[in-house]
Backbone as CSV, one residue per row, in Angstrom:
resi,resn,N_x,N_y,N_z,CA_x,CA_y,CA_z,C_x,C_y,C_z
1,UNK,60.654,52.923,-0.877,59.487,52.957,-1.671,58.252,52.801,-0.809
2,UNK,57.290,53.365,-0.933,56.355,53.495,-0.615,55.120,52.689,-1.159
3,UNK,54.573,51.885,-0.297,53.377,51.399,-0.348,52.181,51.822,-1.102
4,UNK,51.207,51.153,-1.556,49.846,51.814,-1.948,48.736,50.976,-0.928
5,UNK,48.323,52.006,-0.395,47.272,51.896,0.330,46.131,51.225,-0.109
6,UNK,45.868,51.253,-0.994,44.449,50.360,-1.885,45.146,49.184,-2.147
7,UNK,46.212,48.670,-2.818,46.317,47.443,-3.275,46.930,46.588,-1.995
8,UNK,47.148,47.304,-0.993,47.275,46.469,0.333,45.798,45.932,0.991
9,UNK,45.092,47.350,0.952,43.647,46.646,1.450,42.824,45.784,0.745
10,UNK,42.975,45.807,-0.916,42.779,44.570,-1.730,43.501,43.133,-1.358
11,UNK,44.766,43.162,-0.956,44.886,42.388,-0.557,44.795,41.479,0.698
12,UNK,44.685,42.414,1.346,43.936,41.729,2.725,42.608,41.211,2.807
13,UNK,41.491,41.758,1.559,40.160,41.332,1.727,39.771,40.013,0.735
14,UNK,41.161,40.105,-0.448,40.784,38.898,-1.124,41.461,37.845,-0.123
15,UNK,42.414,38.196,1.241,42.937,37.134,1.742,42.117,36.450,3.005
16,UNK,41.182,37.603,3.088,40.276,37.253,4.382,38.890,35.827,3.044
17,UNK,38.549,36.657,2.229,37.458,36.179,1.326,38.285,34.847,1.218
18,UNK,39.888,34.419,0.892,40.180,32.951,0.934,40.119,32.497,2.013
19,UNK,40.585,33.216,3.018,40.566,32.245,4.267,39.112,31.767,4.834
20,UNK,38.338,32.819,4.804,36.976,32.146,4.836,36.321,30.851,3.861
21,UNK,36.252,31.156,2.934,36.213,30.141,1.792,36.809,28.677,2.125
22,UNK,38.415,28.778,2.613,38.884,27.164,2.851,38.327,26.923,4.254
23,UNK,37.948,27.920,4.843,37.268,27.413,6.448,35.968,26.687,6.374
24,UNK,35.189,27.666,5.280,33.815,26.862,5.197,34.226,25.772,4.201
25,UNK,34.722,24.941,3.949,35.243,24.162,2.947,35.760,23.038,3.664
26,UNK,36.255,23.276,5.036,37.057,22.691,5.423,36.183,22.122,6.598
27,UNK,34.840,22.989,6.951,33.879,21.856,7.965,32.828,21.325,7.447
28,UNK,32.833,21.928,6.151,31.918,20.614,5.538,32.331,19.412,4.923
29,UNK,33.610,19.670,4.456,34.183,18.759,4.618,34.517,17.301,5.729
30,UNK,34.576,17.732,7.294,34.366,17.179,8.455,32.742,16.825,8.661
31,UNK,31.910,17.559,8.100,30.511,17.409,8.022,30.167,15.865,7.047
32,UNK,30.838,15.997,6.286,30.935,15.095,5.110,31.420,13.601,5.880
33,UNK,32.231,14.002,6.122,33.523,12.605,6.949,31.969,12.497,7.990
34,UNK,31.635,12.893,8.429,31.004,12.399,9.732,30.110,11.914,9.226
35,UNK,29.293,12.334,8.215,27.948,11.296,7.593,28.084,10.454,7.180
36,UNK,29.446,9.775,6.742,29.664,8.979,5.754,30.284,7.434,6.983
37,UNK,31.185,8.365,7.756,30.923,7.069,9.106,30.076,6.883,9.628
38,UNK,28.418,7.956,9.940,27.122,7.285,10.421,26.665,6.402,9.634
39,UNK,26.920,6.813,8.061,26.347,5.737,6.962,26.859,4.227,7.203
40,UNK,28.128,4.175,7.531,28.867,2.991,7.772,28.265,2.143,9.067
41,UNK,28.194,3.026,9.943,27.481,2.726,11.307,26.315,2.237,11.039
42,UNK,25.895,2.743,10.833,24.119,2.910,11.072,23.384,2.964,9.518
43,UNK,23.641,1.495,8.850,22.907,1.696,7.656,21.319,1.843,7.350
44,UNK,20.923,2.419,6.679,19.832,2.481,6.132,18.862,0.803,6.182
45,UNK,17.863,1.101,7.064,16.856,-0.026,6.226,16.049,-0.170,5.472
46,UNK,15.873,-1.534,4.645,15.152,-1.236,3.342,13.851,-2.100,3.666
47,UNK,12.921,-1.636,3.318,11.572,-2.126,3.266,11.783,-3.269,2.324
48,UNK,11.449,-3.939,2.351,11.109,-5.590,1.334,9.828,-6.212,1.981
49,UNK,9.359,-6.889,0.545,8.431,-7.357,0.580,8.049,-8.888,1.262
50,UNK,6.989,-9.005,2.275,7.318,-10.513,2.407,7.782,-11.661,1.655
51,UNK,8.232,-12.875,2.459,8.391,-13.919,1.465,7.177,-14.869,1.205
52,UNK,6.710,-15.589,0.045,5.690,-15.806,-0.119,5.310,-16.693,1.121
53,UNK,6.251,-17.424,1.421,5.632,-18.694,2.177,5.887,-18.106,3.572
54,UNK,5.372,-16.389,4.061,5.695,-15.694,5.546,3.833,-16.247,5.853
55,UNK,4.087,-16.083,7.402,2.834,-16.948,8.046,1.597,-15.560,8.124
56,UNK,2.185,-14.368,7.484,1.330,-13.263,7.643,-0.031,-13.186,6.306
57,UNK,0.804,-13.841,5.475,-0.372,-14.173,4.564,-1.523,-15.227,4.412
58,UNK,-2.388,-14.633,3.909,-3.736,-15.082,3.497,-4.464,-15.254,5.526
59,UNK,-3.559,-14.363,6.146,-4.426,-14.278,7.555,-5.519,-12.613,7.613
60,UNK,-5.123,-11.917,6.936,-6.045,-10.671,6.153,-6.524,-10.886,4.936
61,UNK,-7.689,-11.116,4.938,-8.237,-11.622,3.746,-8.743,-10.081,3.180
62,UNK,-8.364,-9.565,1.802,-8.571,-8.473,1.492,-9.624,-8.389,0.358
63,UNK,-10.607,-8.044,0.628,-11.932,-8.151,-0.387,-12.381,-6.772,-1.020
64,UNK,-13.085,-7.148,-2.406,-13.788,-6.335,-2.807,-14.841,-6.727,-2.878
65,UNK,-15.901,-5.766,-2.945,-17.714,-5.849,-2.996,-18.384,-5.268,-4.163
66,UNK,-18.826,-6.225,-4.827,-19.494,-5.511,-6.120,-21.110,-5.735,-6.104
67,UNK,-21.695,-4.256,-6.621,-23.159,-4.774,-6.856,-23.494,-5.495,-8.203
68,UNK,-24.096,-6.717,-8.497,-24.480,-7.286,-9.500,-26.173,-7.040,-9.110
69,UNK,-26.302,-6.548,-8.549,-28.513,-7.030,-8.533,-28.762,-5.665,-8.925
70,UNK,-28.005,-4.510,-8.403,-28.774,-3.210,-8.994,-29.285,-2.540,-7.851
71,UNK,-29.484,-3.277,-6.893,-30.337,-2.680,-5.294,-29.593,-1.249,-4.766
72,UNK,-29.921,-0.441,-4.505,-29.055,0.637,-4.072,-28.197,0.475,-3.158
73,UNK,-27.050,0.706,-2.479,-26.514,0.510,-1.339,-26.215,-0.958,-0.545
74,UNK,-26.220,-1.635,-1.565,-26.483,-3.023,-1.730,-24.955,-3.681,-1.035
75,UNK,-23.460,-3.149,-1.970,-22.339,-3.260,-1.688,-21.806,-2.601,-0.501
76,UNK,-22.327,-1.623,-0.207,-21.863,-0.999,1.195,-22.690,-1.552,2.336
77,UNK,-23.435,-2.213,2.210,-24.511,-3.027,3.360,-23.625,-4.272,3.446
78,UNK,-23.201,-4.990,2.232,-22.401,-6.403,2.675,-20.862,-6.166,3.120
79,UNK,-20.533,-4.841,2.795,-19.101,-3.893,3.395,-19.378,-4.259,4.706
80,UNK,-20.407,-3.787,5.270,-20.286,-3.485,6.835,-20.518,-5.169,7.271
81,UNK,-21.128,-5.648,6.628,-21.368,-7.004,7.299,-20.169,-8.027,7.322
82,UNK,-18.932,-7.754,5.841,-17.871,-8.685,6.188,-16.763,-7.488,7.480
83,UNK,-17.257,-6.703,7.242,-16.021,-5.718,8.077,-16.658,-6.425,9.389
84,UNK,-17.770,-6.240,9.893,-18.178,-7.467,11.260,-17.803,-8.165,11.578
85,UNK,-17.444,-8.962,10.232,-16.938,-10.761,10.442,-15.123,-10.576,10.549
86,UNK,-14.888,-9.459,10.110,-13.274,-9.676,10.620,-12.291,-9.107,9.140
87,UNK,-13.342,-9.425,8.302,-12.822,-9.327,7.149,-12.164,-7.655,6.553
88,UNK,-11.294,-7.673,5.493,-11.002,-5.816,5.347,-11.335,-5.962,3.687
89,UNK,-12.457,-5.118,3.957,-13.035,-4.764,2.400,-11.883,-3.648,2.071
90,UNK,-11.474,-3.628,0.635,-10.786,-2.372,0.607,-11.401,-1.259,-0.490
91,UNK,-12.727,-2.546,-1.112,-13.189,-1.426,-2.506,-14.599,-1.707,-2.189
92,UNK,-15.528,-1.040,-2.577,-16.958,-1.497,-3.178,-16.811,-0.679,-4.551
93,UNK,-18.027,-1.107,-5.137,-18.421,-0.509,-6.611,-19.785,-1.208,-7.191
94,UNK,-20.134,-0.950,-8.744,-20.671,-2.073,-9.042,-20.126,-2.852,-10.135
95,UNK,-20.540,-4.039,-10.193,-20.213,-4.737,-11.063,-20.825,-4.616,-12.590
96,UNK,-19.886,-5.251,-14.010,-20.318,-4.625,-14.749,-21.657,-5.167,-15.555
97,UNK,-22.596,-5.234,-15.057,-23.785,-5.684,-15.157,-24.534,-6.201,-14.131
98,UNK,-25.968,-5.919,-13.674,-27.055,-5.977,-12.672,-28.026,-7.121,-12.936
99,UNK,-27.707,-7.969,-13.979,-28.784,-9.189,-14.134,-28.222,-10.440,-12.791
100,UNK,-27.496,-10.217,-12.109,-26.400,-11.319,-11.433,-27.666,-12.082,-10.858
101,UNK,-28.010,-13.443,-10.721,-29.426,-14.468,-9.829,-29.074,-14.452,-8.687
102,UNK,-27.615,-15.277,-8.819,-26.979,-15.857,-7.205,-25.531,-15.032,-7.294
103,UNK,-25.795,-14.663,-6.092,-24.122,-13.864,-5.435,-22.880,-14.776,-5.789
104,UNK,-21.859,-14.390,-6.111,-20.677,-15.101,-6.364,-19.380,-14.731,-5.735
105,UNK,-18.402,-15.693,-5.285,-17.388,-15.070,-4.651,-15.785,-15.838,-5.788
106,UNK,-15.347,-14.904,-5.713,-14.272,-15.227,-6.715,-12.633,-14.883,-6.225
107,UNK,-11.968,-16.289,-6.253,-10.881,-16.120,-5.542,-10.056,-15.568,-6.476
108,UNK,-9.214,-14.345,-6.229,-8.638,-13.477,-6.949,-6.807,-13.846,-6.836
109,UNK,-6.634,-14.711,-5.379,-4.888,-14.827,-5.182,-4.678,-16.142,-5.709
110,UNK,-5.257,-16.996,-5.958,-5.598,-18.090,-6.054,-5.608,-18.875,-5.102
111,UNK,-5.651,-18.647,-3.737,-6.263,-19.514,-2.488,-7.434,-19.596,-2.477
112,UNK,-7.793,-20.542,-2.532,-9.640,-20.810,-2.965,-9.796,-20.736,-1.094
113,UNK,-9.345,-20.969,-0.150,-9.810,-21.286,1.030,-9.905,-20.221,1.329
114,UNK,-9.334,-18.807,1.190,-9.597,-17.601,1.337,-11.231,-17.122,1.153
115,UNK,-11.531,-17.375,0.040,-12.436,-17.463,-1.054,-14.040,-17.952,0.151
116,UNK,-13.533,-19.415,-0.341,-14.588,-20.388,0.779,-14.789,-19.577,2.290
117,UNK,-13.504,-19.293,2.610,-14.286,-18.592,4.580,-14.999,-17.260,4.424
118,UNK,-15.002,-16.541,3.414,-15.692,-15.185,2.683,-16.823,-16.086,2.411
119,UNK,-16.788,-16.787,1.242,-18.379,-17.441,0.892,-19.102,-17.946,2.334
120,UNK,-18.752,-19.176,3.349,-19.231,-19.243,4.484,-19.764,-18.231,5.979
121,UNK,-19.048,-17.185,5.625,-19.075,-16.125,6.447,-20.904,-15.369,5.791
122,UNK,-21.228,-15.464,4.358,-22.403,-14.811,4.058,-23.024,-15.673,3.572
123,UNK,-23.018,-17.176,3.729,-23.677,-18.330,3.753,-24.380,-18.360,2.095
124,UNK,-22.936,-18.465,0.892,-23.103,-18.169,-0.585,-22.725,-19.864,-0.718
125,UNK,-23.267,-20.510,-1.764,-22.972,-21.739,-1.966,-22.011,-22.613,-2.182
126,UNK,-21.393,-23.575,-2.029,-19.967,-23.655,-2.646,-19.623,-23.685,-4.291
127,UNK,-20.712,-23.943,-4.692,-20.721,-24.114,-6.170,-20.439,-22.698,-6.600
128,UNK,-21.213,-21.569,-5.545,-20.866,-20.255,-6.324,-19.280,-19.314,-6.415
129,UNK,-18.612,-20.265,-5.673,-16.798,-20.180,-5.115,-16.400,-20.313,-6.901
130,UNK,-15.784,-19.313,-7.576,-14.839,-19.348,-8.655,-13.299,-18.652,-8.323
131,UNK,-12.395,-19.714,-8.972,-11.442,-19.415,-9.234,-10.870,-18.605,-10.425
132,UNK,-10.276,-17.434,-10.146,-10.134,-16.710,-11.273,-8.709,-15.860,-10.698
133,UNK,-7.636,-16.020,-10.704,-6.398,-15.175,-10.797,-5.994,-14.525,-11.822
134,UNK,-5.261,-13.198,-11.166,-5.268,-12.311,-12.081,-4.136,-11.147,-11.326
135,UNK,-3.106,-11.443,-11.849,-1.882,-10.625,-11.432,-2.523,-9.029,-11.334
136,UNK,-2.911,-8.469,-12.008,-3.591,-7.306,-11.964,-4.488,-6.967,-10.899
137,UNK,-4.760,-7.584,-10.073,-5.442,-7.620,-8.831,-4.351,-7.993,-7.798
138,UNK,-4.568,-6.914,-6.710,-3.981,-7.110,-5.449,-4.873,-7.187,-3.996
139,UNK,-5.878,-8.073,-4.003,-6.701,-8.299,-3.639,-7.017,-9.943,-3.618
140,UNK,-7.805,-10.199,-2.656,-7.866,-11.931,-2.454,-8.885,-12.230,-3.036
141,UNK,-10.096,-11.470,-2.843,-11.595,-12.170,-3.390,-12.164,-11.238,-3.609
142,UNK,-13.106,-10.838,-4.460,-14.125,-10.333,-4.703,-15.400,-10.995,-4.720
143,UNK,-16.244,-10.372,-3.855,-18.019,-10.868,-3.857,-18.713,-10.058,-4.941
144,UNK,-19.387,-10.732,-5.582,-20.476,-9.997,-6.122,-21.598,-10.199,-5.656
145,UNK,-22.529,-9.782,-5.628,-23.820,-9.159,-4.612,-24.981,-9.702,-6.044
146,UNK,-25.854,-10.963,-5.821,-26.471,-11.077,-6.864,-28.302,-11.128,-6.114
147,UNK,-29.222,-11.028,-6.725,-30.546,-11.006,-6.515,-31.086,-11.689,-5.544
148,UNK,-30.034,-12.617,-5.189,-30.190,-13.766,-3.994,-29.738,-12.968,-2.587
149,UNK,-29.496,-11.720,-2.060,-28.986,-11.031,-1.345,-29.804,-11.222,0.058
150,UNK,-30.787,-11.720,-0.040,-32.442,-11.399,1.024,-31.984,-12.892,1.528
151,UNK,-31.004,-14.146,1.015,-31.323,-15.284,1.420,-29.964,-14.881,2.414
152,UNK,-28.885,-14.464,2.210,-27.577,-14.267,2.674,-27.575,-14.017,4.570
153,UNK,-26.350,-14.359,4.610,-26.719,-14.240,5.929,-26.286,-12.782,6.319
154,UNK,-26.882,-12.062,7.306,-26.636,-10.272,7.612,-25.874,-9.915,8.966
155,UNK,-25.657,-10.751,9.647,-24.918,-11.238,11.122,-23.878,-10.483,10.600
């Protein structure tokens, strides 16, 4: 009996199309095995957050600057003056109202001493130091900038 020429070459191409198929199958497979022992090796690190009591905090004191007097350019003038002193402003704006007398500094983490070396740094009173925390803030202090700005110190 005699052969058929077509259903032989069908079968040789669906046998090449399997053998290819379990080949590529078969090094990703080894591809697979090998990532999964680097994973074992060489795990992943995870970013976490400090612990509260790490010695890195409250040594960046992170401030915002608000205008309360209304003066133009008022908050970006005391920007540059705590960025001088060491300090990292991260916002200006204004505040929500311009009647402010005396500048105020308001401790936002609840470390008032944070607070106080910001107030001493622009020579603001201690009386004008408020405590005010507020989970919603990620930020240490905010200054507000009040009509008293001309007495402040500009160093």
């Amino acid at each position: 009996m005699a052969e058929n020429p077509e259903s032989n070459d069908s079968t040789l191409s669906s046998g090449l199309i399997l053998n290819a198929a379990i080949g590529f199958l078969s090094v990703l497979l080894v591809l697979l095995i090998l990532a999964l022992i680097t994973r074992l090796i060489y795990p992943r690190i995870v970013n976490e957050r400090a612990e509260s009591n790490s010695q890195l905090i409250s040594e960046i004191i992170q401030i915002e600057v608000l205008n309360g007097c209304g003066e133009a350019g008022i908050a970006n003038a005391f920007t540059g003056i705590l960025r001088h002193n060491g300090f990292d402003v991260v916002e200006t704006g204004n505040f929500d109202h311009f009647e402010l007398k005396e500048t105020i500094v308001i401790s936002r983490s609840g470390v008032l001493d944070n607070a106080k070396r910001v107030a001493n740094a622009l020579g603001v009173k201690e009386e004008n130091v408020i405590r005010e925390e507020s989970p919603d803030y990620f930020l240490d202090v905010t200054v507000v900038v009040g009509h008293d700005y001309e007495q402040l110190n500009k160093d």
